[in-house]
C-alpha positions in Angstrom: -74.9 -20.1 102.9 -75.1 -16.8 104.4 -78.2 -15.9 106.0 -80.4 -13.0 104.2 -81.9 -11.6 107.6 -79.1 -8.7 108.0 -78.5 -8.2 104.6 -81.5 -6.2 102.9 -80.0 -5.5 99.7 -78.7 -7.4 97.1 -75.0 -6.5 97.8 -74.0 -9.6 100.0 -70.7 -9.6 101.3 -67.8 -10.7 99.1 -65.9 -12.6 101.7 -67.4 -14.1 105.2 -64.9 -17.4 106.2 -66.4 -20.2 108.0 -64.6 -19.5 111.5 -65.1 -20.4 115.1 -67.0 -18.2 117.7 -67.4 -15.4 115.9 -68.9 -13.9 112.3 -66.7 -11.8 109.4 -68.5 -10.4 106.0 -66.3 -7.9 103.7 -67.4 -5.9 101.0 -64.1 -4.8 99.4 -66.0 -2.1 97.5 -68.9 -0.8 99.3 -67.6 2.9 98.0 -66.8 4.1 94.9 -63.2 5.0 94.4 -65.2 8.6 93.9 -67.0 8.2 97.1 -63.9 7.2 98.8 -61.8 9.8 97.7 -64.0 12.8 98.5 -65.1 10.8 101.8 -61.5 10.9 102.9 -60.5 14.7 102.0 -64.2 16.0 103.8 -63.0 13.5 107.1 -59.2 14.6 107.3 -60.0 17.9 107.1 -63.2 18.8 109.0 -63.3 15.7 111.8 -62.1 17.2 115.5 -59.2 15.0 115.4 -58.2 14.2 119.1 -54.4 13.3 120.6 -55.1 11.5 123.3 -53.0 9.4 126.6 -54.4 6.0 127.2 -52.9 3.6 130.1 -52.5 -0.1 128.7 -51.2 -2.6 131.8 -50.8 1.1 134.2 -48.4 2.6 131.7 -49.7 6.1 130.3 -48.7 6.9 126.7 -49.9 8.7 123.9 -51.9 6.6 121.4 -50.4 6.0 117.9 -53.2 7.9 116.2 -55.7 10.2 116.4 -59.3 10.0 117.1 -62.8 11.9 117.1 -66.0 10.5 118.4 -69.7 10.8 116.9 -72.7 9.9 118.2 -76.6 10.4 117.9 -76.5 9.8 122.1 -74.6 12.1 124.3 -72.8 8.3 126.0 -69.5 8.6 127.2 -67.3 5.7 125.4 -64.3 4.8 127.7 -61.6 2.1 126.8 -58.2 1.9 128.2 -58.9 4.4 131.1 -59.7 7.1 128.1 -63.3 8.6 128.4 -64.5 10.1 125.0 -67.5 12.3 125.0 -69.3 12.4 121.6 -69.6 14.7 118.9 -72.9 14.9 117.0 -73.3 13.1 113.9 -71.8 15.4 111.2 -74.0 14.9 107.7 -70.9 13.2 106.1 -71.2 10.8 108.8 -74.8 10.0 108.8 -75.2 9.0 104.8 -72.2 6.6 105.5 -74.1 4.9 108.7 -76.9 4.8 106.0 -75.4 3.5 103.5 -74.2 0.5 106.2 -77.4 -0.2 107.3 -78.3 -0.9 103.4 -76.1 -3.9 103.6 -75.6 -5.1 107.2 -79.3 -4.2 108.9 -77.9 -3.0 112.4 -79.0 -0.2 114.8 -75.4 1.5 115.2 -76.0 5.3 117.2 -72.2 5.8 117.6 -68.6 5.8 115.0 -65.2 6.1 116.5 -63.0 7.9 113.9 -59.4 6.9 114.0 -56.5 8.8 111.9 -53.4 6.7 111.2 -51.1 8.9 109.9 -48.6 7.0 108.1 -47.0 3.6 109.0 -46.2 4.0 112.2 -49.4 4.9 113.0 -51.3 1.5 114.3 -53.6 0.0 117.2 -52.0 -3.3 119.1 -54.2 -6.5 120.1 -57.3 -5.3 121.6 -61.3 -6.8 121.3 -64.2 -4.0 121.3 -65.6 -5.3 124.1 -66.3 -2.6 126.5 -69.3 -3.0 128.9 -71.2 0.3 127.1 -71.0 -1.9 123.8 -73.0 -4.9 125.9 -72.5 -8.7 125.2 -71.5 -10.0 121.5 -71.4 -6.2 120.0 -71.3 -5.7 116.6 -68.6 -3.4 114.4 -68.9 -2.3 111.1 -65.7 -0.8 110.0 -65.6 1.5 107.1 -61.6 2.0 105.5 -60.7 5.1 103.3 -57.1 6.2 102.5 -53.5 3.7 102.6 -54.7 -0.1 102.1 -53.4 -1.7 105.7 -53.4 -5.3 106.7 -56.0 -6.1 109.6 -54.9 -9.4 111.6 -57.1 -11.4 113.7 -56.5 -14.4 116.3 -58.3 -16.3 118.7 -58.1 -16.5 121.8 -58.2 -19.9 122.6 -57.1 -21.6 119.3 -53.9 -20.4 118.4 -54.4 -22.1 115.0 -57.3 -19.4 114.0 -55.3 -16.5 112.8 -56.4 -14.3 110.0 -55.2 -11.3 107.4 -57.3 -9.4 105.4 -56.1 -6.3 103.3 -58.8 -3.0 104.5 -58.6 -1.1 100.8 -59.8 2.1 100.4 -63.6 1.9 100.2 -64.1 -1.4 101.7 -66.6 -2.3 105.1 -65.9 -5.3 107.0 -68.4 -6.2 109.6 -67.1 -8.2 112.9 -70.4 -10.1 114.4 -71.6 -12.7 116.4 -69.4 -13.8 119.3 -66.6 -12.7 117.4 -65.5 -10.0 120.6 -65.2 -12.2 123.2 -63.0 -14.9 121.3 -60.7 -12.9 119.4 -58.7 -10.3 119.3 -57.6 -8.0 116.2 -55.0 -5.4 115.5 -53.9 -2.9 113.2 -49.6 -3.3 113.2 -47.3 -0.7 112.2 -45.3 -0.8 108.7 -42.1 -0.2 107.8 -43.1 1.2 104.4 -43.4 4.5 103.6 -47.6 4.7 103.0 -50.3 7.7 102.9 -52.6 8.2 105.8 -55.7 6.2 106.5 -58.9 6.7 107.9 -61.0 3.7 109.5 -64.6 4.5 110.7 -66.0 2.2 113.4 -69.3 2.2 113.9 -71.2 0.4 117.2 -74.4 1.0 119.2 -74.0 1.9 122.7 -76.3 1.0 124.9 
């Protein structure tokens, strides 16, 4: 049974699996395909969308996407030798954090805004678990544009691996100690998709 204390409306989440160190809740359609649609045209075209080099293992290349981040702090964000300093909030962004904090009650200040522009677009094994994001952070993650599939595994127990289809409109929350023992990813596709847009939204501290 899923605890009511973080969820203040009646919209609990559709899907939270009973997994090991860590907590998942979806809401496949936490937007209207209305909401969705316009959400996604006002982000692609107004968001400061940022090319940027990160260095994975001491190699430098350019990430597969492109990102913007927003904040209601001026915190610096840094994660694979990348330091991000924030834009403010734009209005767009600020009734979506809102509307989040209707359904998963969390203090989130900051979104990272990532761009994948078609398939090959993608983000490889990684946990957000950076030390300006403190110990057991939590991430809601917003998805507008091309459905992708999401994977997750754990660290430890290679049994506990997970795929979950991020369709336009849907949140999926990542909670508990979910950061420190697993690991997620976003892979490429061979098929010829659309763009997507995924808002991640965390609270720096």
């Amino acid at each position: 049974m899923i605890n009511s204390l973080p969820f203040p409306s009646e919209e609990k989440p559709s899907w939270s699996p009973d997994i090991p160190d860590g907590e998942l809740y979806y809401w496949p359609h936490f937007l209207s395909p209305r909401e969705a649609d316009r959400l996604f045209d006002r982000l692609n075209s107004k968001i400061p969308w940022q090319h940027e080099p990160v260095t994975v293992f001491g190699r430098s290349y350019m990430q597969p996407r492109l990102t913007s981040l927003h904040s209601s702090t001026e915190k610096t964000y840094t994660y694979s030798q990348l330091t991000l300093h924030p834009q403010p909030m734009t209005p767009d962004l600020v009734l979506v954090l809102e509307k989040i904090q209707h359904h998963y009650a969390h203090d989130f200040n900051t979104v990272l805004l990532n761009l994948y522009r078609d398939g090959q677009d993608s983000n490889g094994w990684h946990a957000d678990n950076e030390k300006e994001l403190g110990k057991h952070p939590i991430i809601a993650s917003v998805s507008l544009g091309e459905a992708r599939i999401f994977h997750l595994k754990h660290r430890q127990d290679t049994t506990q691996r997970l795929k979950l289809n991020l369709t336009h409109g849907s949140l999926l929350v990542m909670a508990g100690a979910l950061q420190e023992h697993w690991l997620h990813q976003l892979p490429k596709t061979a098929r010829t998709i659309g763009p997507r847009i995924n808002l991640t939204f965390r609270k720096l501290i």
